[in-house]
Every structure is written in structure tokens, then in C-alpha cells.
C-alpha positions as CSV (number, residue, x, y, z in Angstrom):
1,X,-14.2,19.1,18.6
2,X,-17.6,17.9,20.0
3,X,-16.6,20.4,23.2
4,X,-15.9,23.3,20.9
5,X,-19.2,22.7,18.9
6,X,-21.3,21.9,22.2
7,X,-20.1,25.3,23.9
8,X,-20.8,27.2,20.7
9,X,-24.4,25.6,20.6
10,X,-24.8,26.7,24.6
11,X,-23.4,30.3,23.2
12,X,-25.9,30.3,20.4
13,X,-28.9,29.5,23.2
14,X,-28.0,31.9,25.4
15,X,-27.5,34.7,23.2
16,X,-31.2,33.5,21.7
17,X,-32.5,33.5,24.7
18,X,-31.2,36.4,26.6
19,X,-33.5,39.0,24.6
20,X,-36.8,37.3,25.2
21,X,-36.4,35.7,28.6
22,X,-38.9,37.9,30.2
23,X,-41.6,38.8,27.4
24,X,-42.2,35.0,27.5
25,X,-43.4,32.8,29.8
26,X,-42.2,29.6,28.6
27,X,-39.3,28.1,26.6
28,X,-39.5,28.1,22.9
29,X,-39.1,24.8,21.1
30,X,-36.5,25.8,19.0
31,X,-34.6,27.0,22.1
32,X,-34.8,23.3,23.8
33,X,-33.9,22.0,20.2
34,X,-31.2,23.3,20.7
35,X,-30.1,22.6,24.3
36,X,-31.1,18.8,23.5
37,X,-28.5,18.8,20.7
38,X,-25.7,20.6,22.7
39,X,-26.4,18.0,25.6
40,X,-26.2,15.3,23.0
41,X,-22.8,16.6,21.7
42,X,-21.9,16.2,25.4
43,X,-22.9,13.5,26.0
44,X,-20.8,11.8,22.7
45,X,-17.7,13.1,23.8
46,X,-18.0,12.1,27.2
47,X,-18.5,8.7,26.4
48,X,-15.4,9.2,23.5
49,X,-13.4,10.7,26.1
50,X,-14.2,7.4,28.4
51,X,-13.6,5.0,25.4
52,X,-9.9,6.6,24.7
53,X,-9.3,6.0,28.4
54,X,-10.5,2.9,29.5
55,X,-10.8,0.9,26.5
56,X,-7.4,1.9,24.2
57,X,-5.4,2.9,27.6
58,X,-4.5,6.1,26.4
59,X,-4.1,8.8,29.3
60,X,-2.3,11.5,29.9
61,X,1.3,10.7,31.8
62,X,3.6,13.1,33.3
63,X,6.9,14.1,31.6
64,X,9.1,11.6,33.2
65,X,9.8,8.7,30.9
66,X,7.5,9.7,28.1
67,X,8.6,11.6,25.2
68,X,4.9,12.2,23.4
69,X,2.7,12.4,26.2
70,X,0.7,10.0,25.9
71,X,0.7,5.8,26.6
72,X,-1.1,3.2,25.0
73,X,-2.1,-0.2,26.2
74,X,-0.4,-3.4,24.3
């Protein structure tokens, strides 16, 4: 989810950047707003995405021996 809304954010930047890229000489605040935020999305899910794993032991396994795809640490 925090992928889906950081790519849409990256979407939204470019597509408010691409018409004005060359009229201006510099970034608008807004516009690094923005990026900042869609980093900070990134940023969260990484370190989510690193919790899940490391922390709860939950990874994703091959299809031998596992029925749901997934393992957890006891």
C-alpha cells in the first residue's frame, strides 16, 4: 500500500513537473514537497518490509512443504 501510494505520488510529480521543466529555472517547493513525502512513504515500507522479515520471520518460501506461502518464526 505504501508502494502503490509512493509511485502514485512520483506519478503526480512528474506529471507536475513535466510542463514547466524548462520555463523554470529551479524546483518549486511544492514539487520537492512532494518528492520528500513520496521518499518518506519509501522509506516506511522499506523499513516494514525489513521488520516482517527479520523480526516476525516471515519470508517468502518456495512451494515445497508449504501450503500458504509464507513461514513464521516460533
Amino acid at each position: 500500500m505504501l508502494n502503490a501510494a509512493a509511485a502514485a505520488l512520483f506519478a503526480i510529480g512528474y506529471a507536475w513537473r513535466a510542463g514547466d521543466h524548462v520555463a523554470l529555472d529551479k524546483t518549486r517547493w511544492g514539487q520537492l514537497a512532494l518528492s520528500a513525502i513520496a521518499v518518506a512513504f519509501l522509506l516506511a515500507a522499506t523499513w516494514l518490509g525489513g521488520k516482517l522479515t527479520y523480526y516476525h520471520g516471515i519470508r517468502v518460501t518456495g512451494q515445497a512443504g508449504h501450503q500458504d506461502g509464507a513461514s513464521c518464526r516460533r
